[in-house]
N, C-alpha and C positions, 0 to 999 in steps of 0.2 A: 743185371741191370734192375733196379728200384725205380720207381715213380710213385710218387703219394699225394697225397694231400692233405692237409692240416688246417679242421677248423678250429679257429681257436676261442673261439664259443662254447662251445661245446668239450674241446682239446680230445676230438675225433681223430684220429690220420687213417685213413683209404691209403692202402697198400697195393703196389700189383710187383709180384720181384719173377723177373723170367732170367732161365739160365738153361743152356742144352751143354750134352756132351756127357753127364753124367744120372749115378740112379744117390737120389738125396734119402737119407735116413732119419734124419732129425734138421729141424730149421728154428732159430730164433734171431730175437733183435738181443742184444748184450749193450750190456753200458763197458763204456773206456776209450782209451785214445786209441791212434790209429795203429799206435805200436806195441800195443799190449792186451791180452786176452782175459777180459772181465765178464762177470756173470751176466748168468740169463736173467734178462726182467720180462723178458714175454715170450713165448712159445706158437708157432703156427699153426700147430696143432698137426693131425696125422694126415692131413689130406698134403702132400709135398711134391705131385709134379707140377710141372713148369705149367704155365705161368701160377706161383701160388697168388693168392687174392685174399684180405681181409680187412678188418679195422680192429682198432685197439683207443680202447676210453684211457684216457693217460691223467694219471695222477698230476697233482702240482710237481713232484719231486721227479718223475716221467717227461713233464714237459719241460721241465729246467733243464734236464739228461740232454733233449732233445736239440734246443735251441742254445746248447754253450755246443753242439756237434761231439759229444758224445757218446754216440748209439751206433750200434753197428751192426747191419744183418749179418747170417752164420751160417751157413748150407752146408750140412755134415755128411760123409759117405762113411760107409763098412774101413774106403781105406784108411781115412782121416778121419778118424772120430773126434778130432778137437777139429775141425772145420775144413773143408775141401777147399773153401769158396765167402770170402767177405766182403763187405762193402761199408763204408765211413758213410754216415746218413747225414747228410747237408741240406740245407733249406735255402732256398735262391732267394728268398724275400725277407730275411733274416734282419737287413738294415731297415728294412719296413716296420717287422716286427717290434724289433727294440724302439724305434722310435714312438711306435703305438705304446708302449707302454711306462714312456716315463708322464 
């Protein structure tokens, strides 16, 4: 599970991703669809038990990623080294968004 937040002032996002049952190796957010495995754009660095927590300064081209949905966390183990564990990064205030912006 993800939960975040996203200033878009700033284009901050407050992360918190919890997940039990496993030991993670590597974590990142990846761009691509929900059915296809695309590169890393950001890394969570080595600290990776549950719950991990951070923030991430997002490019223009990071927050476009973001709000066309995008992005997708990636929780890697020893067994699955191309990813145990994903999630499609959706924004609930999305029709918000877009309208702030025309």
């Amino acid at each position: 599970r993800m939960e975040g937040v996203y200033n878009k002032e700033t284009k901050k996002l407050t992360y918190t991703i919890t997940y039990s049952g496993l030991t993670a190796t590597a974590g990142h957010f990846h761009s691509g669809n929900s059915w296809e495995a695309g590169p890393v754009v950001y890394n969570f660095g080595s600290t990776l038990n549950s719950p991990i927590s951070g923030s991430w300064d997002l490019n223009q081209q990071q927050e476009n990623l973001l709000f066309s949905g995008l992005l997708y966390a990636n929780i890697h183990t020893a067994v699955n080294k191309g990813g145990e564990i994903r999630g499609q990064v959706n924004m609930v205030d999305f029709n918000a968004w877009k309208a702030s912006r025309k």
